[in-house]
N, C-alpha and C positions, 0 to 999 in steps of 0.2 A: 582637564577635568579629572580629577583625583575618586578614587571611588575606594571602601575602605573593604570590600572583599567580591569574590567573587559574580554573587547571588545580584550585589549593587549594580557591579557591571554589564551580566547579562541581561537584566531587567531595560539598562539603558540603553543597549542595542538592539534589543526586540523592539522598541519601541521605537527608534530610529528607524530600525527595516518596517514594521508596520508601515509609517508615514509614507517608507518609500513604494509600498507592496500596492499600497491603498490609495492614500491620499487621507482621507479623512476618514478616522479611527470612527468605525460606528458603535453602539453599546453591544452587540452582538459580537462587534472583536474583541472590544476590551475584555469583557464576560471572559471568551474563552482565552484567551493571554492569558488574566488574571489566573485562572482557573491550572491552566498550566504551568504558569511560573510557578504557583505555590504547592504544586505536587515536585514539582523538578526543585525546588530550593528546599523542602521539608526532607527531601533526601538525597538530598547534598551532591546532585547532578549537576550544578552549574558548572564546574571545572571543565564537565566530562562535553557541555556540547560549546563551550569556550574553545574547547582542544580539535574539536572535530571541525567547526567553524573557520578555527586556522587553518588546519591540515587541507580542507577543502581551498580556499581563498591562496593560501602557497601553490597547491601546485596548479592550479587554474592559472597564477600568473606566470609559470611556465610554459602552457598552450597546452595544461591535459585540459580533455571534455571531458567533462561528468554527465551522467543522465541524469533527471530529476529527481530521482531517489530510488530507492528499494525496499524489499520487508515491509513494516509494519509501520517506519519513520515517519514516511508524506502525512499519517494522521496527526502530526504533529505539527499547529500553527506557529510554534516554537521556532521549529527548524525552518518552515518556509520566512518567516521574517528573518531570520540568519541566512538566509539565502543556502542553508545547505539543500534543502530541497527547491525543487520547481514546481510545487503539487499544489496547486492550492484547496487545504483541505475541508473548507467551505464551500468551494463550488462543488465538488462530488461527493459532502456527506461523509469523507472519511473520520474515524473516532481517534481523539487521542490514548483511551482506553486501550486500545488493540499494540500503542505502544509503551503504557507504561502500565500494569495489572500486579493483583497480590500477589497471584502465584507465583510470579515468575519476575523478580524486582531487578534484575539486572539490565541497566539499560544495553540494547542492544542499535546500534549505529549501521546501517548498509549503504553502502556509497559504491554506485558503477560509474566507473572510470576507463579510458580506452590502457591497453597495456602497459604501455610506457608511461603514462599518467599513475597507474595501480604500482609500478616498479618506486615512482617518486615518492608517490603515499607511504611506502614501507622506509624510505630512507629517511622519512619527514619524522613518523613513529619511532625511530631508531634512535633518532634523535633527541626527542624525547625520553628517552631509557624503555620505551614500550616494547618490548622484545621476545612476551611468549606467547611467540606464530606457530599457530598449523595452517595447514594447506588440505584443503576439502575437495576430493573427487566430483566434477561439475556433475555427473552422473545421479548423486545426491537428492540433486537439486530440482523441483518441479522445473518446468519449461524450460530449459537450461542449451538449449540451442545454440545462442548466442554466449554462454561465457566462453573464454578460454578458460579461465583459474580463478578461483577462490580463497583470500588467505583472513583466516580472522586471528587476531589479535583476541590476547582475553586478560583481564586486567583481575582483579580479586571484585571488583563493584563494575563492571559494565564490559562488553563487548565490541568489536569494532571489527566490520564484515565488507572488506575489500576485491570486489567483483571486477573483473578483467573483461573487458569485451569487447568482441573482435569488431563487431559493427561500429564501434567508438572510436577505435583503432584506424577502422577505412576513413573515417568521417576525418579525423585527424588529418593523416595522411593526404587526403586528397584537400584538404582546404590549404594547408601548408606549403602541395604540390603541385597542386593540382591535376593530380595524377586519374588514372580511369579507376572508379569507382564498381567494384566487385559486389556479390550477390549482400544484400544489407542485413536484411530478416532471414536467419538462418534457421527459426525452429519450422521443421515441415509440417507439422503437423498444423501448425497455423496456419499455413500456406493452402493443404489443403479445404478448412475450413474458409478461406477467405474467399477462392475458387466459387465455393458455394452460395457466399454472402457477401456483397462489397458494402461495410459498415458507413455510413456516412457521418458520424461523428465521433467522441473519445471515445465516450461512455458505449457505446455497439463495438470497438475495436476491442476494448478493456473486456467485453461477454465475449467476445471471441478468440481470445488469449484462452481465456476459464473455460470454454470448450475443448482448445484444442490438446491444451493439460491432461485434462482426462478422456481422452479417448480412448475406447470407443463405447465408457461408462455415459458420455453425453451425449450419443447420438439423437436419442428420442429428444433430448431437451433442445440439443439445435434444432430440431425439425419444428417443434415446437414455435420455437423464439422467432424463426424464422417464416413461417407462417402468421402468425400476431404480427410479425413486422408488418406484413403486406397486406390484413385483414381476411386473411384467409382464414384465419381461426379468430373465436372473440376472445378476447382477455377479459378476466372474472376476476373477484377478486371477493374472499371468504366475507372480509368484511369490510367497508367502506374507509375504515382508520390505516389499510395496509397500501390505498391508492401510491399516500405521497412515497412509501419508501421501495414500496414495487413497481413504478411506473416508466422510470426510466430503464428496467428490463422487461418490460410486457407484461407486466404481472407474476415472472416467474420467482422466485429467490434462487439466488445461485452464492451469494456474499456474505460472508459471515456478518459483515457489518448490519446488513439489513436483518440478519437475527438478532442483532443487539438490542436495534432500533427499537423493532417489533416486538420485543419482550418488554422493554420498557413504557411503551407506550398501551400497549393490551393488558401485560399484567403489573406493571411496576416494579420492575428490577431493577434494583441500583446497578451505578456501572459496571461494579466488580461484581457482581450475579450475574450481568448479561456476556461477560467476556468469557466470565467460568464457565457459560452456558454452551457458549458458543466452541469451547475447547474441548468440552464434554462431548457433543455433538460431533465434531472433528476424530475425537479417540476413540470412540462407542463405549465410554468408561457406563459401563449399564447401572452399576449402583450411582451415579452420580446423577446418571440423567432419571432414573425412579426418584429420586430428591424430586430435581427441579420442573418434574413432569408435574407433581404434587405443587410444588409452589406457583407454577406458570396455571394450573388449574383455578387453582385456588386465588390468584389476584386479577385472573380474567373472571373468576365468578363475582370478587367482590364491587368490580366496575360493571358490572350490567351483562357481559356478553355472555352467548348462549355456551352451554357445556359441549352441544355436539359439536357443534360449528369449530370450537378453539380446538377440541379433540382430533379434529381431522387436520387441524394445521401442526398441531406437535405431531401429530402421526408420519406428516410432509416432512418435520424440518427431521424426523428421526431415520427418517428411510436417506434422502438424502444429503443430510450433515456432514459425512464424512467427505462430500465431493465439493459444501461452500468454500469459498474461496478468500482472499488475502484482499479484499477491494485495493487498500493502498499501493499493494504490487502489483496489481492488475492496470491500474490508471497507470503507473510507472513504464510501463513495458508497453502500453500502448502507444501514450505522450512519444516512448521512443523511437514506437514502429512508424507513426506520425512524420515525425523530425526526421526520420532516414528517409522516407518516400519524396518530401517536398527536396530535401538535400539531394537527392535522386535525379530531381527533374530540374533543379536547378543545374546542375552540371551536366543533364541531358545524357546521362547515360545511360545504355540497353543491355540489359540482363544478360 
């Protein structure tokens, strides 16, 4: 099959991986396909996730693991029908917005890999002519436990952020080795939060990554979270429209995503409003968020809702905005902590 540029070919393997993702293409994927093919073709990204789709698929068939993604990527139905993620960003609400936005047009790519896998990735790149590498102190990095190194690649039009990690590494090794299997989940601060709560699904392991992040800025909110868990506290919720996007956290907002949601659905933000919103929020840029306090007022008046009531909730996302979090990265690093526990118990090994 001949295809006469880029944009033709990635369209016909998304749609391939669909088939295979899914089975039968519902109007709600195609929608958001659509939706994203023609932002990634309008700005001449097909090469960029052609290239990373290879890079992935090379060195996998060398026996590196990859994790299911990183950053901001997994909102991308794109990438998961390319199989460079493993997130599927329909079932947890993640936004493709969060990874492609005006502000900041440069696609960015994060891919964990266990070490020796991250070494092939850079030879794959090199190959390529890709060649101007830095390397990022993991220190940097929120939750960062688990990497060894960081090297990103940066091109003039996108980025590509090559995450080394050591739990990938064991997982590697011992499937290859089957050698004894050493401590998996290395950020402690997770460790101690889990101590306190044993999550029983993604989505409660993913809130308890974003906890243990910012400690000991989340304490009240674990105590919180974790009480609603058990009905110890009731969960409230300002107004009836915010159940579906705050309910798989107890009512509380902790993800950026869910400001996204919630701004568009209370006040009617376009995408690119609610991702600015949510970066504002993030930076305490104050002249920016006086804007969109003004507008977020202003298209929850013009839909019905009360002034105090939406007041108290901008008041909520201002106090704590700077602590929401990356949903996409957070499902990513859960899926892994996940995958390392049952890999754990498969090989029956004691801490």
């Amino acid at each position: 099959m001949n295809f006469d540029n880029n944009s033709e070919y990635l369209n016909h393997l998304v749609y391939d991986g669909a088939k295979m993702r899914y089975g039968n293409i519902s109007e709600e994927i195609k929608k958001r396909l659509n939706f994203e093919l023609q932002v990634i073709n309008s700005r001449n990204w097909a090469g960029y996730f052609l290239l990373i789709r290879d890079m992935v698929y090379t060195i996998r068939t060398k026996g590196a693991i990859t994790g299911p993604g990183g950053g901001a990527l997994p909102g991308s139905l794109v990438a998961y029908c390319l199989q460079i993620t493993d997130v599927d960003p329909l079932a947890y609400g993640l936004l493709f917005e969060r990874f492609a936005n005006s502000e900041y047009n440069l696609p960015s790519f994060y891919v964990c890999v266990d070490i020796e896998g991250k070494n092939e990735a850079i030879g794959y790149l090199k190959e390529k002519g890709i060649t101007n590498r830095t390397d990022q102190p993991v220190e940097q990095i929120v939750g960062s436990g688990d990497f060894k190194s960081i090297s990103v690649f940066s091109e003039a039009e996108f980025e590509i952020y090559l995450a080394g990690m050591k739990s990938l590494s064991v997982m590697r090794e011992s499937a290859e080795k089957n050698g004894e299997l050493s401590d998996i989940f290395e950020n402690a601060d997770m460790n101690v939060v889990l101590r306190r709560f044993r999550p029983s699904n993604i989505e409660e392991l993913a809130a308890m990554y974003v906890f243990a992040c910012f400690l000991p800025h989340s304490k009240e909110l674990i105590s919180s979270y974790i009480a609603r868990k058990h009905g110890r506290e009731k969960i409230q919720y300002e107004l009836s429209e915010m159940e579906k996007h705050l309910k798989n956290t107890y009512g509380l907002t902790i993800y950026q995503e869910q400001v996204m949601s919630m701004s568009r659905d209370l006040a009617g933000f376009s995408p690119t409003q609610s991702n600015e919103l949510q970066k504002a929020l993030g930076k305490k840029l104050i002249n920016r968020l006086n804007e969109f306090q003004k507008l977020f007022l202003e298209g929850c008046n013009a839909n019905g809702y009360d002034k105090e009531t939406v007041l108290k909730i901008w008041n909520q996302w201002s106090i704590g905005g700077a602590y929401f979090f990356n949903k996409s990265h957070a499902i990513c690093v859960a899926i892994m902590a996940a995958f390392a526990s049952n890999f754990k118990n498969e090989y029956h090994v004691e801490k």
